[in-house]
C-alpha positions in Angstrom: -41.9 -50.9 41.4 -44.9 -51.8 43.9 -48.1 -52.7 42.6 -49.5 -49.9 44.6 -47.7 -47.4 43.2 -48.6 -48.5 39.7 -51.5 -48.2 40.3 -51.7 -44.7 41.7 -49.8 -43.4 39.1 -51.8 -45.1 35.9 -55.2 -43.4 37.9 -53.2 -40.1 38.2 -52.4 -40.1 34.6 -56.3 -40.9 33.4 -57.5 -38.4 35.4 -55.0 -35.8 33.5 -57.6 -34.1 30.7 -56.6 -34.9 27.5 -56.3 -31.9 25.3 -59.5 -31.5 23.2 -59.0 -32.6 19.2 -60.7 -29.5 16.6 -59.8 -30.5 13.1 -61.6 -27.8 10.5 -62.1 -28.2 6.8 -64.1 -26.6 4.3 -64.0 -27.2 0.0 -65.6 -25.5 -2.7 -66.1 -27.2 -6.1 -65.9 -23.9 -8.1 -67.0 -20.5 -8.8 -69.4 -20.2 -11.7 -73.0 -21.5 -12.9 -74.6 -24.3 -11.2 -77.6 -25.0 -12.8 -80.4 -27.5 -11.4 -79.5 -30.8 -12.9 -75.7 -30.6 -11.5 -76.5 -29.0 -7.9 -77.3 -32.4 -5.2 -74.3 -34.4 -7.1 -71.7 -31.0 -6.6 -73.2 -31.1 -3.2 -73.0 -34.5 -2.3 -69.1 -34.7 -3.6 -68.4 -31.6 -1.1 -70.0 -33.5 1.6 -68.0 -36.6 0.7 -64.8 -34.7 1.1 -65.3 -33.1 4.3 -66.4 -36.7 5.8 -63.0 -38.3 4.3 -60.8 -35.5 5.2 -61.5 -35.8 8.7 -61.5 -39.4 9.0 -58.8 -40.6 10.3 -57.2 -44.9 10.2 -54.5 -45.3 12.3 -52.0 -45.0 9.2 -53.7 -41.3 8.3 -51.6 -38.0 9.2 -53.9 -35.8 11.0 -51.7 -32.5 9.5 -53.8 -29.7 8.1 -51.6 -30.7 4.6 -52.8 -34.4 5.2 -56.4 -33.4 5.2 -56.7 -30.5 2.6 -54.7 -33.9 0.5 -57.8 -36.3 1.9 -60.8 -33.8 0.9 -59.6 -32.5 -2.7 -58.5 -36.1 -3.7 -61.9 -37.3 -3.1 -63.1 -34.2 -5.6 -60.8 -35.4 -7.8 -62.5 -38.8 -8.1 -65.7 -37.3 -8.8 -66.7 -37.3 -12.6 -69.1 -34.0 -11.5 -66.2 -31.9 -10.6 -63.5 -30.1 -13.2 -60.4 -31.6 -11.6 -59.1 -35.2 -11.6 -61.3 -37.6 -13.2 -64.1 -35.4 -15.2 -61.9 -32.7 -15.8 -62.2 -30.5 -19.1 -60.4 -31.9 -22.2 -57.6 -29.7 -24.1 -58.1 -28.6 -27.9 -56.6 -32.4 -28.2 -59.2 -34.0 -26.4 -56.7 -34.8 -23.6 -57.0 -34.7 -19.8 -54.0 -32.4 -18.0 -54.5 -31.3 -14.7 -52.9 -28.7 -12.6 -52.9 -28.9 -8.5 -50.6 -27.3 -5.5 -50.8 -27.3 -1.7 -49.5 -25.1 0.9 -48.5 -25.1 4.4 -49.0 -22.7 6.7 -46.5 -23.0 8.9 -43.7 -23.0 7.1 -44.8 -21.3 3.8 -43.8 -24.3 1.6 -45.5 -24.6 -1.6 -45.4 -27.5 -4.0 -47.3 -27.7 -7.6 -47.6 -29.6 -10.6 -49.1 -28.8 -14.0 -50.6 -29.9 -17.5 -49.9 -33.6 -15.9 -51.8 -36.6 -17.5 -52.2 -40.0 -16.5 -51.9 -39.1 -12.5 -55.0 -40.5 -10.9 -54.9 -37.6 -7.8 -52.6 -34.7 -8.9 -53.8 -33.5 -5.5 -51.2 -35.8 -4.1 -48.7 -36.0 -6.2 -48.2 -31.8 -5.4 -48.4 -33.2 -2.2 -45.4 -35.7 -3.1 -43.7 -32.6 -5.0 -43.9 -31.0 -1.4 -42.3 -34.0 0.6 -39.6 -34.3 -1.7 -38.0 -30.6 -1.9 -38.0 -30.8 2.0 -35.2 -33.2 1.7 -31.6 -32.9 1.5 -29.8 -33.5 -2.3 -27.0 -35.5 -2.0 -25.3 -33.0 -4.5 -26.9 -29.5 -3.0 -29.5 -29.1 -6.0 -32.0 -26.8 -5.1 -35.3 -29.6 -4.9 -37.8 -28.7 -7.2 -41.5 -26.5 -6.5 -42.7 -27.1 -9.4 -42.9 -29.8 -12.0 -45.3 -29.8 -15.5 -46.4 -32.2 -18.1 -44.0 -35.6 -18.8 -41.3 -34.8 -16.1 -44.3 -34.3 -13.5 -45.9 -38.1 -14.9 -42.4 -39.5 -14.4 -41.7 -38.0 -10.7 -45.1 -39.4 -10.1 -44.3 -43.1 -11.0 -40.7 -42.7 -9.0 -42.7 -41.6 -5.8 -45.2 -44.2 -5.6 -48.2 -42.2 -6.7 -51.1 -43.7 -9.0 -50.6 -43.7 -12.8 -53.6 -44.5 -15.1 -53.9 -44.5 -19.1 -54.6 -40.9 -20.2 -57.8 -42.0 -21.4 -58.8 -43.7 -18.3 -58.8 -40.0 -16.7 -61.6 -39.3 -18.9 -65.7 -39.0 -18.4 -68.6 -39.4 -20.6 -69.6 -35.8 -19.5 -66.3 -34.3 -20.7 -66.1 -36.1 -23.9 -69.9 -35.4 -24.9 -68.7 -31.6 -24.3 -65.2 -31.3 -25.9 -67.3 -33.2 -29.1 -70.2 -30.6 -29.3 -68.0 -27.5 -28.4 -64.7 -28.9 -30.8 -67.7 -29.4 -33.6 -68.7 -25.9 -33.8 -64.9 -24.8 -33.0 -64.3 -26.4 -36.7 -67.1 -26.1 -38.1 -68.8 -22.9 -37.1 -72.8 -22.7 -37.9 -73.0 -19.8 -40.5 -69.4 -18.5 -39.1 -70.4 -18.1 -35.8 -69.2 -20.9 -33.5 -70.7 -18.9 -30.5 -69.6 -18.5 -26.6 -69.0 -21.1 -24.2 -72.0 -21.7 -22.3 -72.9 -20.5 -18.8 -73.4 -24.0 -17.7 -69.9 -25.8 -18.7 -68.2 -27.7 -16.0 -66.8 -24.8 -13.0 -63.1 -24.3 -12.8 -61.3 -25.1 -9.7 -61.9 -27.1 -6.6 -59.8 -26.8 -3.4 -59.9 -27.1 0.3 -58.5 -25.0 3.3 -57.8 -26.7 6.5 -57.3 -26.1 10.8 -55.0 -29.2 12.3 -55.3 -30.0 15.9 -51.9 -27.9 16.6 -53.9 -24.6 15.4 -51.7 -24.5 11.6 -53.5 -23.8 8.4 -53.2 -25.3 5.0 -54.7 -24.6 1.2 -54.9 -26.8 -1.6 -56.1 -26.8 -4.8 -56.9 -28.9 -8.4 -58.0 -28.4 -12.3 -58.5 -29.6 -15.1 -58.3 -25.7 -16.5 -61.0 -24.8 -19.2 -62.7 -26.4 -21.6 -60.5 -26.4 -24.7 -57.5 -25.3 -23.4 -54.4 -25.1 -25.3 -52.4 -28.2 -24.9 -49.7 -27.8 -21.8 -51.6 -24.5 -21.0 -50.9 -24.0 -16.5 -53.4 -21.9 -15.1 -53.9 -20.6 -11.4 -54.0 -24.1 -9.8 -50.2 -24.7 -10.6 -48.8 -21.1 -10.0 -47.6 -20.1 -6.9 -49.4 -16.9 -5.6 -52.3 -17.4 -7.7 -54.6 -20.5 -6.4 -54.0 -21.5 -3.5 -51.9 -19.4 0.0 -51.5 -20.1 3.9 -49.4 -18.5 6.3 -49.1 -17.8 10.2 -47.5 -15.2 12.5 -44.2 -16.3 14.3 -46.6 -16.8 17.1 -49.2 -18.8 15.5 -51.8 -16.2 17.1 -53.0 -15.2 13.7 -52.9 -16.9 10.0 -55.3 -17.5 7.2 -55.4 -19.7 4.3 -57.4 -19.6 0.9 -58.5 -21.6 -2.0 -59.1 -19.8 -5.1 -61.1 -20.8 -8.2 -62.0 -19.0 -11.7 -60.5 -17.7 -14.9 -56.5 -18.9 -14.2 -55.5 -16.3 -16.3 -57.3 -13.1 -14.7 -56.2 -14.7 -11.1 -52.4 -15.2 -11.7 -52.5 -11.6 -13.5 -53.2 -10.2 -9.9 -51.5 -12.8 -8.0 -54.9 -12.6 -6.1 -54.3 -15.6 -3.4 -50.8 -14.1 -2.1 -52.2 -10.4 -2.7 -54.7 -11.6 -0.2 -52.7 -13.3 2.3 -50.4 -10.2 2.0 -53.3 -7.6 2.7 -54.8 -9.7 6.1 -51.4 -10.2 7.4 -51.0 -6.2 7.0 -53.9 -5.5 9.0 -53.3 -8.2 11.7 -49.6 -6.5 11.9 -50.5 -3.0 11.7 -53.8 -3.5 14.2 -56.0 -2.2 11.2 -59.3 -1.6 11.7 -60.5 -3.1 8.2 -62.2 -6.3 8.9 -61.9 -9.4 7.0 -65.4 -8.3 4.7 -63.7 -5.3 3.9 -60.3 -6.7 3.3 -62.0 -9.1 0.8 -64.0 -6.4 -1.0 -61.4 -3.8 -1.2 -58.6 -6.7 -3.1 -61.6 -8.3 -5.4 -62.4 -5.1 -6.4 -59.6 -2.3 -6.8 -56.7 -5.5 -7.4 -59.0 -8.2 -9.4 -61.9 -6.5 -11.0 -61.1 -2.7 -11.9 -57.8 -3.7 -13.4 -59.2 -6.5 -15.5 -62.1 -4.2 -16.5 -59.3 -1.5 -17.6 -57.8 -4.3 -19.7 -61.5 -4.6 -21.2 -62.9 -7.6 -19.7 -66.4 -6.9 -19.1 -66.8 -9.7 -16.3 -63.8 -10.4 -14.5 -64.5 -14.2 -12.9 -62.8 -15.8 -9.5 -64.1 -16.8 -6.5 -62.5 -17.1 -2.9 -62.3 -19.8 0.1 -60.9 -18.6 3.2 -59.9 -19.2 7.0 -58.8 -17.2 8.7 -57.1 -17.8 12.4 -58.8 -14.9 14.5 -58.8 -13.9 18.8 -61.8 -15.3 19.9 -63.2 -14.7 23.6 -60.2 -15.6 26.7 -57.8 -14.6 23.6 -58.2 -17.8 22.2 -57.5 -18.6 18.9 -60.9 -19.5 16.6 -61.2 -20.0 13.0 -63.5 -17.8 11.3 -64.7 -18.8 7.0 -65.6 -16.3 4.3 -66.7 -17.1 0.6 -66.6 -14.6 -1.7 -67.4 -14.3 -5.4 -68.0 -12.5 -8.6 -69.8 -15.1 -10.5 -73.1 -16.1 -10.3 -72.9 -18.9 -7.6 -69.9 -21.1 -5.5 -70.3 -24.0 -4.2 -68.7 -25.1 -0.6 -68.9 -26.9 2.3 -67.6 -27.2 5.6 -67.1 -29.5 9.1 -65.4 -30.0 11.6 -64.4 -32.9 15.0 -66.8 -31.0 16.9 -69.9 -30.8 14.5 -68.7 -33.6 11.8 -71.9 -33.4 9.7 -71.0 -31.6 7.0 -73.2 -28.8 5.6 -72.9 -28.0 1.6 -74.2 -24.9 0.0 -74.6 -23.2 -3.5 -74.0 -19.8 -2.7 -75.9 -17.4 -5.0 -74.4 -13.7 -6.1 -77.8 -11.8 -5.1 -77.1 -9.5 -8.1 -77.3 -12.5 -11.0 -80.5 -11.4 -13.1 -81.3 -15.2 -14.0 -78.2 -16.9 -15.7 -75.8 -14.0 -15.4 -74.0 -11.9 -13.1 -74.9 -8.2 -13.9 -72.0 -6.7 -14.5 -72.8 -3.1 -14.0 -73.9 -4.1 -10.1 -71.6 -4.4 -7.2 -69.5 -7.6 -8.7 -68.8 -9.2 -5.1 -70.7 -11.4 -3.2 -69.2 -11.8 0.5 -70.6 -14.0 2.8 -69.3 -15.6 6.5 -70.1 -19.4 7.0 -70.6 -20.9 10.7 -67.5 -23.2 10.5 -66.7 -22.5 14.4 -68.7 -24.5 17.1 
């Protein structure tokens, strides 16, 4: 070909725009009590996620699975957070951790639960994932799920970090399980008392917008402080802890993160129940909003039946995007927190404003370390995630 032409054609194709790269992700570290001593290091670990998540090397997938994997694997690795490393110890003083993911775009879910010894359960749900999109050479159905010893074993087949159950393990959580075990055993004058306000919050997860417009949800846990041994709570069970989906014409979607008591959110199925009730309204043109959507499930389908059931203060807190027409019928992402504990801790970024901001939201009801229960339970707030 002539020079000339070459060169015309290389100036023609620089000159073409190249289509503008918005990558959004926000994390929460839980729903519950964050007291003053634990507040900048939650913080800081939130921050530290949203920076890694959106960092990209040139071997890093830029999916919205990829960096909802990047942002709660880095939680994972922080001794302040209940998930990963620092998680709560069982009755047996062990470290078992539950984690899923889900994509958006084609609704597959992946999970694993009560697994020890896995650095980043974050990813090895994320392996979990991988694997049941392949064909079986014998036309088994591929797993969604895996728990306990078979999960550790899958783990070590697919490549994924394996450490010495006690090298999962922090000074934090072993000072705890001692003091709270003691007076499990050994009750002061019969009375071993309540779990304090303070322990370690359950949950951490992360929602995320990819550069194509899809949504993914993800979430991790070490499950409560002095769990039964192989006990799976919300983070492993699908339609509890984690949801994303999109319409058919990618137009519309959300995705969610949930944290809180495991076994009053997979009683409701509240992260599906959700999905479920903003995919109603976007297909029945409702004219419920997202605040209302959010109050009317955390109340009449979360709290109210748990409070039937006599639970006096039904705990869970909420992460969501939601994919929403903006102005010129563009597609923008719009964020919501919402919670009926005392305080949840998020933050967000995004390509286009990569510095990322980290909150403790607090429930304006909470009369100093507690969440009064005979107030409005739900705290709803909308978080500036969009440029």
């Amino acid at each position: 070909m002539d020079l000339n032409k070459v060169n015309l054609i290389t100036r023609a194709v620089m000159q073409v725009p190249m289509k503008e790269r918005h990558v959004y992700v926000a994390v929460h570290g839980g729903a519950g009590y964050h007291g003053a001593v634990s507040e900048q290091s939650v913080k800081s670990a939130l921050k530290r996620a949203c920076a890694r998540a959106l960092r990209e090397s040139p071997l890093d997938d830029s999916s919205a699975l990829s960096v909802v994997e990047r942002a709660i694997a880095v939680l994972e690795d922080d001794e302040y957070l209940n998930a990963g490393y620092g998680s709560n110890l069982t009755i047996d003083g062990c470290v078992e951790c539950d984690a899923a993911v889900m994509d958006g775009l084609s609704g597959d879910f992946s999970s694993v639960g009560a697994v020890p010894g896995v650095k980043n359960p974050i990813k090895l749900a994320s392996a979990v994932l991988r694997h049941s999109r392949e064909p079986d050479s014998l036309g088994r159905i591929r797993p969604m799920t895996l728990v306990a010893s078979g999960a550790h074993s899958f783990a070590s087949s697919q490549g994924i970090q394996t450490v010495a159950p006690n090298e999962m393990i922090s000074p934090r959580a072993i000072q705890e399980w001692q003091k709270w075990k003691s007076r499990l055993d050994h009750p002061p004058n019969g009375d071993p008392g309540s779990l304090p306000q303070d322990a370690m919050q359950d949950t951490v997860g992360a929602v995320a917008w990819d550069n194509e417009g899809n949504l993914a949800a993800g979430v991790s846990s070490g499950g409560l402080l002095l769990k039964y041994s192989g006990r799976i709570g919300e983070a492993a069970t699908f339609g509890a802890g984690c949801w994303a989906q999109q319409s058919r014409s990618e137009r519309s979607g959300m995705a969610c993160s949930i944290s809180g008591a495991g076994e009053h959110i997979m009683r409701s199925g509240l992260a599906r129940v959700l999905g479920e009730a903003l995919q109603s309204r976007q297909s029945d043109d409702s004219e419920l909003d997202t605040h209302h959507i959010l109050l009317q499930i955390l109340n009449q389908q979360f709290t109210e039946p748990l409070r039937q059931r006599g639970e006096r203060m039904p705990n869970a807190g909420v992460l969501l995007l939601t994919k929403e027409q903006g102005e010129d019928d563009e597609a923008v992402p719009r964020l919501w927190c919402a919670f009926t504990t005392e305080s949840m801790a998020v933050a967000y970024a995004s390509t286009t404003k990569p510095s990322p901001k980290a909150s403790i939201l607090r429930h304006p009801a909470s009369t100093g370390s507690a969440v009064d229960a005979d107030k409005s339970s739900v705290f709803i707030t909308a978080l500036p995630i969009h440029r």
